[in-house]
C-alpha positions as CSV (number, residue, x, y, z in Angstrom):
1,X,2.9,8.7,13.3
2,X,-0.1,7.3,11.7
3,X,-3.5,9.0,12.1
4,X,-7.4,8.3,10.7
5,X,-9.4,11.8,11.4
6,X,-12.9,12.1,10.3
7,X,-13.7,14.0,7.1
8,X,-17.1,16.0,7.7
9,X,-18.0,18.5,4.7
10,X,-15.0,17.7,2.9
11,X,-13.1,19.0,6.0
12,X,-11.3,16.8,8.2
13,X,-9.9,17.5,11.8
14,X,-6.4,18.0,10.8
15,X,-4.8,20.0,8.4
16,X,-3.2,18.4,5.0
17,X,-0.1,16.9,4.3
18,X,1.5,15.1,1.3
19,X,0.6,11.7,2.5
20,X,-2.7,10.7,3.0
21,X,-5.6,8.5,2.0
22,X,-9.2,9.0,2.5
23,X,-11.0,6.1,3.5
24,X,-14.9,5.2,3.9
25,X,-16.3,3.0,6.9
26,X,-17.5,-0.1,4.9
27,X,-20.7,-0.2,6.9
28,X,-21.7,3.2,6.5
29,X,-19.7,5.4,4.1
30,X,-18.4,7.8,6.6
31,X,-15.0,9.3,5.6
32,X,-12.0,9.1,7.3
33,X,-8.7,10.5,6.4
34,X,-5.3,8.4,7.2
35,X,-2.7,10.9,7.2
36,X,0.9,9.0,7.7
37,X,4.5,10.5,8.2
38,X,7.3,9.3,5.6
39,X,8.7,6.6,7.2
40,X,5.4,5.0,7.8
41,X,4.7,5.0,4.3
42,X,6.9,1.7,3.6
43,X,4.1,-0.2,5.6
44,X,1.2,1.3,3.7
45,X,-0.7,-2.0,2.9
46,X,-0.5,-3.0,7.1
47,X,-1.2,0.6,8.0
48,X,-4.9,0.0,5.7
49,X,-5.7,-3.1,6.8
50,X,-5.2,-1.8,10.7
51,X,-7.6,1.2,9.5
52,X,-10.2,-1.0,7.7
53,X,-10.5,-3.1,11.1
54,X,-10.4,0.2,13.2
55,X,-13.3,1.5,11.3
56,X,-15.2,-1.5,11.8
57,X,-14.7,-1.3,15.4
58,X,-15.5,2.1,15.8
59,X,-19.1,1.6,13.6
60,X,-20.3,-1.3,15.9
61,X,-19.5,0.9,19.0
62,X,-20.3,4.3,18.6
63,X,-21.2,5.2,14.9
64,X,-18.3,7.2,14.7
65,X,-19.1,9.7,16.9
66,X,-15.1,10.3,18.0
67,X,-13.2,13.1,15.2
68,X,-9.9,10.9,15.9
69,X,-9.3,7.2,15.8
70,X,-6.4,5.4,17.2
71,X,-4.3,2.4,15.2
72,X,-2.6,0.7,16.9
């Protein structure tokens, strides 16, 4: 399972585990963190380009107002 939670205060919505990435929104800077299981981490490189385009999306619709993003 592959999941992009937003960071707010240094906190984000889910607690840690030992793979994840923080992202930023390119238009904004908001973080995001994309916490990922172990067998998803073979696909890292599709799994960030999914997020980069999911951010986007979610910047031109609702400034990020949702804690949890969906990739699909």
């Amino acid at each position: 399972m592959v999941i992009l939670t937003k960071v707010a205060d240094g906190i984000s919505a889910t607690n840690g585990t030992p793979n994840e990435r923080v992202l930023k929104c390119p238009s904004c800077g908001q973080s995001y963190k994309l916490a990922y299981g172990e067998t998803e981490r073979y696909h890292l490189d599709a799994w960030l380009r999914k997020a980069d385009a999911v951010l986007r999306k979610s910047h031109k619709q609702n400034s990020h107002e949702t804690n949890v993003l969906e990739l699909r």
